[in-house]
Gaussian input, Z-matrix of N, CA and C with variables (Angstrom, degrees):
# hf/3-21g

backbone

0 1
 N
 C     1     B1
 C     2     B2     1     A1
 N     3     B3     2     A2     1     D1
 C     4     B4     3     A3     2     D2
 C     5     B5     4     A4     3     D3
 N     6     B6     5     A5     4     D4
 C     7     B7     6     A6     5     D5
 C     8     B8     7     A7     6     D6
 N     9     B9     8     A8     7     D7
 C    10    B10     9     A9     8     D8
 C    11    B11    10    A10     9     D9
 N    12    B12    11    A11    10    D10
 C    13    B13    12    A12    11    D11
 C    14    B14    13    A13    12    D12
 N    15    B15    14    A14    13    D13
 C    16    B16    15    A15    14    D14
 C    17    B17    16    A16    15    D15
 N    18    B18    17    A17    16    D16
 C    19    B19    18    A18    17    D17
 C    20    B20    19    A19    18    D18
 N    21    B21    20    A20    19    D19
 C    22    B22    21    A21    20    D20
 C    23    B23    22    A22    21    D21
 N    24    B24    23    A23    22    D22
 C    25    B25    24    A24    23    D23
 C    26    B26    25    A25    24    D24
 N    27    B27    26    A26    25    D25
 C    28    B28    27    A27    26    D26
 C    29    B29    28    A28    27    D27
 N    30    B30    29    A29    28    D28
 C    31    B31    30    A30    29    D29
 C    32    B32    31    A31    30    D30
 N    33    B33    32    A32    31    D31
 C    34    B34    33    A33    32    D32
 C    35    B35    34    A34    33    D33
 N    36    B36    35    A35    34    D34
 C    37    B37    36    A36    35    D35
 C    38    B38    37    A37    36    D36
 N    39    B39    38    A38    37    D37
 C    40    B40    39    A39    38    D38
 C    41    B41    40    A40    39    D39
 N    42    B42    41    A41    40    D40
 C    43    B43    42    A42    41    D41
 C    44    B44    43    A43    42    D42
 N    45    B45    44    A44    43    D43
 C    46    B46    45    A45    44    D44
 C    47    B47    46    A46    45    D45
 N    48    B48    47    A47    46    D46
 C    49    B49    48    A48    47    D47
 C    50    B50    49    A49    48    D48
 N    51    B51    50    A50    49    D49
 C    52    B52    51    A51    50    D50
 C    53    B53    52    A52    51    D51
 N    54    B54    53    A53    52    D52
 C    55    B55    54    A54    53    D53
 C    56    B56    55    A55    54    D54
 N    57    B57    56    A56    55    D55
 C    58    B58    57    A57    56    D56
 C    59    B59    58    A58    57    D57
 N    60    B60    59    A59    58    D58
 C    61    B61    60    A60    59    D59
 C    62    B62    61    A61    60    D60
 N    63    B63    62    A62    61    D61
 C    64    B64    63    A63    62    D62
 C    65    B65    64    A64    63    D63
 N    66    B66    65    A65    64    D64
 C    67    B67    66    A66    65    D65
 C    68    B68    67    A67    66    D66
 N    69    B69    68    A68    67    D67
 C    70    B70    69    A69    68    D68
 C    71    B71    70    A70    69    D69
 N    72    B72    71    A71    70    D70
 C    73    B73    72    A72    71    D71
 C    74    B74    73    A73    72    D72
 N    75    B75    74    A74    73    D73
 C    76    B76    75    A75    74    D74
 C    77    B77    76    A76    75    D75
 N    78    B78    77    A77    76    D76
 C    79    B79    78    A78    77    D77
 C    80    B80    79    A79    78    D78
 N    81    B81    80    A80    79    D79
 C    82    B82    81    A81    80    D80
 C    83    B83    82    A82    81    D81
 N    84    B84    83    A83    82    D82
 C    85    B85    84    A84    83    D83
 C    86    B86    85    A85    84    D84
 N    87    B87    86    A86    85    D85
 C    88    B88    87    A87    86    D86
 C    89    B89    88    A88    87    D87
 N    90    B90    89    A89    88    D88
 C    91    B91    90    A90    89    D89
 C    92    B92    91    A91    90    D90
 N    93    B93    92    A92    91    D91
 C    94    B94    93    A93    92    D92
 C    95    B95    94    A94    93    D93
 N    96    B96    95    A95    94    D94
 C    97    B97    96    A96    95    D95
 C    98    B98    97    A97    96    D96
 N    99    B99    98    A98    97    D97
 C   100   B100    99    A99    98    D98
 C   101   B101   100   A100    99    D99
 N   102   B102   101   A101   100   D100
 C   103   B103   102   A102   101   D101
 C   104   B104   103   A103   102   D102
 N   105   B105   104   A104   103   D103
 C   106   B106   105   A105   104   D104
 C   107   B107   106   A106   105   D105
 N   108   B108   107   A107   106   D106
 C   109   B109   108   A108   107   D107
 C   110   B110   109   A109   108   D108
 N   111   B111   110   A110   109   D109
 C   112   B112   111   A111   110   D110
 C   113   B113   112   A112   111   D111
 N   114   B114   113   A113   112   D112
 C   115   B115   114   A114   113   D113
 C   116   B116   115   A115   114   D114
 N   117   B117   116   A116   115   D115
 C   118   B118   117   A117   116   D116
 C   119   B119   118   A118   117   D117
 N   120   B120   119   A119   118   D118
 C   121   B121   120   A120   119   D119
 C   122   B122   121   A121   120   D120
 N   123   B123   122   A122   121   D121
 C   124   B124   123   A123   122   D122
 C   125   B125   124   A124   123   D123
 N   126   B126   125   A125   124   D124
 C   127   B127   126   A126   125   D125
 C   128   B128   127   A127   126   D126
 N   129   B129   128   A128   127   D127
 C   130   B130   129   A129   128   D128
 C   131   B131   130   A130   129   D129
 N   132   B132   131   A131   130   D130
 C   133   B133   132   A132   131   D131
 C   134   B134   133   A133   132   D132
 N   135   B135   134   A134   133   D133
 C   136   B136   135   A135   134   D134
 C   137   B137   136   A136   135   D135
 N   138   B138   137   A137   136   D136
 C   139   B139   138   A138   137   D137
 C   140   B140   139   A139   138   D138
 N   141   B141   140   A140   139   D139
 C   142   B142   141   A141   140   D140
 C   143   B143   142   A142   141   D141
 N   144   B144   143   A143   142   D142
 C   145   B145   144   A144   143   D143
 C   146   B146   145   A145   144   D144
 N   147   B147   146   A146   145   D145
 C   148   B148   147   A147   146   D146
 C   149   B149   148   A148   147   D147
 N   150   B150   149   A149   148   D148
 C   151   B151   150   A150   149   D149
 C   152   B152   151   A151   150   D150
 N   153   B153   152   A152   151   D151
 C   154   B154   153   A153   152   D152
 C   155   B155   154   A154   153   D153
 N   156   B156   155   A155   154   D154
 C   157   B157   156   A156   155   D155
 C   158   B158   157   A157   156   D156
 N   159   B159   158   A158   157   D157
 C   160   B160   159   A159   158   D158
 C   161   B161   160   A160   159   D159
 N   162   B162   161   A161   160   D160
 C   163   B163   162   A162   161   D161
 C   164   B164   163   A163   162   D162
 N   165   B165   164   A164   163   D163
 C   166   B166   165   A165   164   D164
 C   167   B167   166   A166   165   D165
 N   168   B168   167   A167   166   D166
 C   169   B169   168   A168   167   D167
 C   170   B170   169   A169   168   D168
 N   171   B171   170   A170   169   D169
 C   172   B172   171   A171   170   D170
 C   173   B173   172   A172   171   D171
 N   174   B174   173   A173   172   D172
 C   175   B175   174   A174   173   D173
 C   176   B176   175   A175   174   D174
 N   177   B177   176   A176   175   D175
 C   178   B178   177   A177   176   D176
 C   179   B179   178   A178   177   D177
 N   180   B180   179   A179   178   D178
 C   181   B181   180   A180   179   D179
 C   182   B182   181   A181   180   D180
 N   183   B183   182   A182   181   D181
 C   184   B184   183   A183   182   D182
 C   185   B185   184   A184   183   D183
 N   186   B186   185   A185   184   D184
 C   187   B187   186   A186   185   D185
 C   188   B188   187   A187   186   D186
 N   189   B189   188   A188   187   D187
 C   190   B190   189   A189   188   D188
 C   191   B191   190   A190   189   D189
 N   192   B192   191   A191   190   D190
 C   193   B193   192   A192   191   D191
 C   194   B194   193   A193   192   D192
 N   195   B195   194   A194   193   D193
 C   196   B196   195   A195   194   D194
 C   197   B197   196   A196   195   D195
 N   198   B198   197   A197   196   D196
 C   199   B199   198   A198   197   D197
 C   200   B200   199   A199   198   D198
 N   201   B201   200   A200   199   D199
 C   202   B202   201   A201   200   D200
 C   203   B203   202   A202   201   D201
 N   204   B204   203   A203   202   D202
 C   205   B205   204   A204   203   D203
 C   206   B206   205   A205   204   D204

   B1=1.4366
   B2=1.5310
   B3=1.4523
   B4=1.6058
   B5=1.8371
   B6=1.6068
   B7=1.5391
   B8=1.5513
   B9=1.2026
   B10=1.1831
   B11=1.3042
   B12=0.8114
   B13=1.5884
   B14=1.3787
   B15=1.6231
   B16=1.9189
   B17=1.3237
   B18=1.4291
   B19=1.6691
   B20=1.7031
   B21=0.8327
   B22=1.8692
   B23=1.2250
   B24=0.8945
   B25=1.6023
   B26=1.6556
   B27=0.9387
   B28=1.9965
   B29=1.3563
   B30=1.2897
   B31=1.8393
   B32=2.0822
   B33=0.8776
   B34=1.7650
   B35=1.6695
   B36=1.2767
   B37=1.6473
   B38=1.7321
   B39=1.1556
   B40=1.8678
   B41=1.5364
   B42=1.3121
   B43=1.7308
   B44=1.2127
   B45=1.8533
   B46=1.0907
   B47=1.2470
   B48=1.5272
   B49=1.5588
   B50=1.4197
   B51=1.4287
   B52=1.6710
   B53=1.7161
   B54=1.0976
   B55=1.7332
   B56=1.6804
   B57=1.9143
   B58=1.5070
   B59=0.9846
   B60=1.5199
   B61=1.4247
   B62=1.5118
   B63=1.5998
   B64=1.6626
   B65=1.9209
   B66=1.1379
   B67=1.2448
   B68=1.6258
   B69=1.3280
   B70=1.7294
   B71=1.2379
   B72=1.4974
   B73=1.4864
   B74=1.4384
   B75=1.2927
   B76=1.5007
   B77=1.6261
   B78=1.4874
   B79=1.1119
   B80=1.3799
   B81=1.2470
   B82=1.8657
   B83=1.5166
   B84=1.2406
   B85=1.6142
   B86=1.4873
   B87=0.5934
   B88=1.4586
   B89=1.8831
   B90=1.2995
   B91=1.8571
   B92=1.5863
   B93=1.2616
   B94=2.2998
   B95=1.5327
   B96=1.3230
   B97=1.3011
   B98=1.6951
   B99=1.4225
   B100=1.0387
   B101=1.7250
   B102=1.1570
   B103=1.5596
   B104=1.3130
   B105=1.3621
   B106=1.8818
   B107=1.7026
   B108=1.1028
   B109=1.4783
   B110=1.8291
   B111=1.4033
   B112=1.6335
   B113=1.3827
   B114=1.3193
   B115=1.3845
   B116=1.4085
   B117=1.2888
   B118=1.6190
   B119=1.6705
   B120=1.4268
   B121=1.6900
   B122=1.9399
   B123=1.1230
   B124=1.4249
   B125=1.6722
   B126=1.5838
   B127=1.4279
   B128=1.9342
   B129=1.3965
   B130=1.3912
   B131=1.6350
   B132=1.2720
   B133=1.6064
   B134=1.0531
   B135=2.1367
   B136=1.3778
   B137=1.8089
   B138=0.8529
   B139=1.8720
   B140=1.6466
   B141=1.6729
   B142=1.5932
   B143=1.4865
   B144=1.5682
   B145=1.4850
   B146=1.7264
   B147=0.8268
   B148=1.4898
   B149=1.4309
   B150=1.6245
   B151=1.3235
   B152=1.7757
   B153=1.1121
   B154=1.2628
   B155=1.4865
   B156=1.1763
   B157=2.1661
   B158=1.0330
   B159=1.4107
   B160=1.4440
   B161=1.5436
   B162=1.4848
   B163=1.2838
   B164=1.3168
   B165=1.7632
   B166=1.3896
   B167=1.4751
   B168=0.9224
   B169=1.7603
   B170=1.2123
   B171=1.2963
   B172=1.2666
   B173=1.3412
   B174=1.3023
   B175=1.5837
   B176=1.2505
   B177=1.3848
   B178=1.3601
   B179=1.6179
   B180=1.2077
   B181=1.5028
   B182=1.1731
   B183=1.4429
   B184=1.3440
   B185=1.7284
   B186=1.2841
   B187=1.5782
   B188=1.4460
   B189=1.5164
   B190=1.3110
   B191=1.2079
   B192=1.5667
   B193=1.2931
   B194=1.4482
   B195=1.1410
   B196=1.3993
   B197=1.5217
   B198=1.5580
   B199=1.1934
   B200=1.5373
   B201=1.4493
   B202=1.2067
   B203=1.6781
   B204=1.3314
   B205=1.2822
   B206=1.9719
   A1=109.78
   A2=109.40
   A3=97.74
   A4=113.73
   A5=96.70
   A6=94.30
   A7=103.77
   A8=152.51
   A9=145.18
   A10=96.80
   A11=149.45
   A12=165.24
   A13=113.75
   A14=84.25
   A15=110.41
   A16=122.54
   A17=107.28
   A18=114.21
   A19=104.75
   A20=127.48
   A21=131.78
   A22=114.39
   A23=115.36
   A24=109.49
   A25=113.86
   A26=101.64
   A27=103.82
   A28=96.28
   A29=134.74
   A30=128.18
   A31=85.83
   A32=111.08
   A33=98.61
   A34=90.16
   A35=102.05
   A36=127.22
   A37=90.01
   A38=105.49
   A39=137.57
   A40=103.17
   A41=104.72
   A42=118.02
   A43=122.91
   A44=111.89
   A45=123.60
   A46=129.60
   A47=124.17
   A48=115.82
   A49=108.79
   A50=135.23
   A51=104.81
   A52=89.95
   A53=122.05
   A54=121.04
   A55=83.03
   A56=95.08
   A57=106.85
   A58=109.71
   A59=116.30
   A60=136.25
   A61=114.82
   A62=102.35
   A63=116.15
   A64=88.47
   A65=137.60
   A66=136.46
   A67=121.53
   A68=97.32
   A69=93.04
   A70=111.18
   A71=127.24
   A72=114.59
   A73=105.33
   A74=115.23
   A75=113.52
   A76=123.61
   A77=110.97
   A78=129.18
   A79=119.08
   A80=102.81
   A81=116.63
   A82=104.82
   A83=140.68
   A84=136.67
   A85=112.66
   A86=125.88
   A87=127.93
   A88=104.35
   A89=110.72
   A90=102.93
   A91=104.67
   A92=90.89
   A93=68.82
   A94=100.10
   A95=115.75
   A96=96.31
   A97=118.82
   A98=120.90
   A99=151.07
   A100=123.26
   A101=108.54
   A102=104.71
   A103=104.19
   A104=106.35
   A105=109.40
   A106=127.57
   A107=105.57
   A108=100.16
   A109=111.86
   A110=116.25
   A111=105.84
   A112=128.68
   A113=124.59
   A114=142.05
   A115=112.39
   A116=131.18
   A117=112.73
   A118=92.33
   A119=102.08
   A120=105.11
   A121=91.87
   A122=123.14
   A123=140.51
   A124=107.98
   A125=115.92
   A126=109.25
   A127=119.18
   A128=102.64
   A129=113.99
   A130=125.24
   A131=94.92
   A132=99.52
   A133=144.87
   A134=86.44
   A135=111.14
   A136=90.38
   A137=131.51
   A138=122.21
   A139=91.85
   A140=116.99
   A141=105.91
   A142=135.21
   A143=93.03
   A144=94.60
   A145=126.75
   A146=137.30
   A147=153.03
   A148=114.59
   A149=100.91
   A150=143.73
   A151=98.41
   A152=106.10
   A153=130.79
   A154=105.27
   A155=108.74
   A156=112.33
   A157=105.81
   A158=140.75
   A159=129.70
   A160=127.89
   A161=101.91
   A162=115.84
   A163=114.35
   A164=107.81
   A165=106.58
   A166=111.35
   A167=128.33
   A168=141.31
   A169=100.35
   A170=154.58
   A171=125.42
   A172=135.45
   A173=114.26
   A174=115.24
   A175=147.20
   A176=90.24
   A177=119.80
   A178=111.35
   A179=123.49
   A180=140.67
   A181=105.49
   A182=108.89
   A183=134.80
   A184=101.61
   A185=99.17
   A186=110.53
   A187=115.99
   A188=124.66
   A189=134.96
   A190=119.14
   A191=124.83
   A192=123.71
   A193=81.68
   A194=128.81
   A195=140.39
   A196=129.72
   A197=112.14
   A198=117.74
   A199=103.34
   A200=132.25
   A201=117.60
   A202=130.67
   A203=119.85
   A204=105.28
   A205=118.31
   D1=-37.78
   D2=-173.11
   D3=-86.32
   D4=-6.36
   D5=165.77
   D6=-88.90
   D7=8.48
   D8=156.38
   D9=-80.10
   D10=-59.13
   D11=-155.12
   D12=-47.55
   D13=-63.86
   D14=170.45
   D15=-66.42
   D16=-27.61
   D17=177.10
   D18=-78.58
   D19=-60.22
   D20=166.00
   D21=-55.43
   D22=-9.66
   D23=160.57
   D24=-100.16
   D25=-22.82
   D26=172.03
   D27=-104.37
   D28=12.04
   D29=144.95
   D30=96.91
   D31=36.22
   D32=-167.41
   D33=-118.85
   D34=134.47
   D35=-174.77
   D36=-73.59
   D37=156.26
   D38=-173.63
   D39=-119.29
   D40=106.95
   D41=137.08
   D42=-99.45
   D43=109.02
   D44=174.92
   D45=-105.51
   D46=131.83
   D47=-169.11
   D48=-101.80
   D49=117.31
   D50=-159.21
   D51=-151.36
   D52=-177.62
   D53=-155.40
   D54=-157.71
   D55=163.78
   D56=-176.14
   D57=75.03
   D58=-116.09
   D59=-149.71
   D60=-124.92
   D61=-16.69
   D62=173.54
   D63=103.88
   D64=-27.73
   D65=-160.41
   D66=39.76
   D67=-122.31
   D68=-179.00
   D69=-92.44
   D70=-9.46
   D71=170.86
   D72=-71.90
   D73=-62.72
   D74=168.48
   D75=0.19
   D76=-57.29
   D77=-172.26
   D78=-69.08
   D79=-48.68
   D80=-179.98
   D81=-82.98
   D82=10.12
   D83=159.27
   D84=-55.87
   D85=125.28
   D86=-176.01
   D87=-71.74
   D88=-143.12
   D89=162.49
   D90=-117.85
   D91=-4.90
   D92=179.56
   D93=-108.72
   D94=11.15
   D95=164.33
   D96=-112.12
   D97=172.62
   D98=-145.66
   D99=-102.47
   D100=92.77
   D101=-176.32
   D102=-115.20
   D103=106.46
   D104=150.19
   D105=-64.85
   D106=87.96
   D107=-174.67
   D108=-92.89
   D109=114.19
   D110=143.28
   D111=-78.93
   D112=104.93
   D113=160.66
   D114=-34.50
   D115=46.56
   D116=-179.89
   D117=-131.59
   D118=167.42
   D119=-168.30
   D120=-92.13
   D121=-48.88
   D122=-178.85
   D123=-35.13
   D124=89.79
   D125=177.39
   D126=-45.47
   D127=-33.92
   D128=166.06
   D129=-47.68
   D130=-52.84
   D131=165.83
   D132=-29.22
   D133=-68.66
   D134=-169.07
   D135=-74.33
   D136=-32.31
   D137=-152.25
   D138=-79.81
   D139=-43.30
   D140=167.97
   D141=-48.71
   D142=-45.34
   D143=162.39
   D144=-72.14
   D145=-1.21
   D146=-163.69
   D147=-102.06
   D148=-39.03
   D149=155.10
   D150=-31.65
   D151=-83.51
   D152=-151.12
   D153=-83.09
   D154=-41.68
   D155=155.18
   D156=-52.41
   D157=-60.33
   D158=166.28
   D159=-17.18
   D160=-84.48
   D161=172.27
   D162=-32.57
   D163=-52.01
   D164=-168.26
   D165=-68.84
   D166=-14.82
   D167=174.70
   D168=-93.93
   D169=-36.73
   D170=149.46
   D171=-62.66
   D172=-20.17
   D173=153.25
   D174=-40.96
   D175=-50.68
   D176=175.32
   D177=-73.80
   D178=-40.71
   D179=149.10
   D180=-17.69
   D181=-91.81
   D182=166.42
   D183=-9.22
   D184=-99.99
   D185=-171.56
   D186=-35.59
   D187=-37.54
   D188=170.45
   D189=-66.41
   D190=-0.79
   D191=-156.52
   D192=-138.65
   D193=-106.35
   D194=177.28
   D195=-17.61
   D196=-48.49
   D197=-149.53
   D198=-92.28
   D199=152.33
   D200=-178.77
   D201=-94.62
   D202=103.30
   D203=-149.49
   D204=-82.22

């Protein structure tokens, strides 16, 4: 929470990865920032899938950075 806090106060957009219901981060997103939510109750779930958003955002990294376009 207090790195959301700190990021909106230095004007810096939020990618949030959050499960359930989004809880209290959910709440403190401002509107231009970014919440990936998995909807499942299963902490297992959500951290597999989060898992795998990761990767997929470093991929994309990757290719944006590395690759020659």
């Amino acid at each position: 929470m207090r790195a959301i806090h700190a990021a909106h106060e230095r004007g810096v957009k939020v990618v949030a990865l959050t499960g359930r219901d989004g809880g209290a981060i959910a709440g403190a997103l401002a509107g231009v920032d970014i919440e990936i939510r998995v909807p499942a109750d299963r902490t297992c779930r959500i951290q597999e899938v989060h898992l795998l958003i990761i990767h997929c955002l470093c991929d994309l990294i990757d290719a944006e950075l590395l690759e020659p376009h």
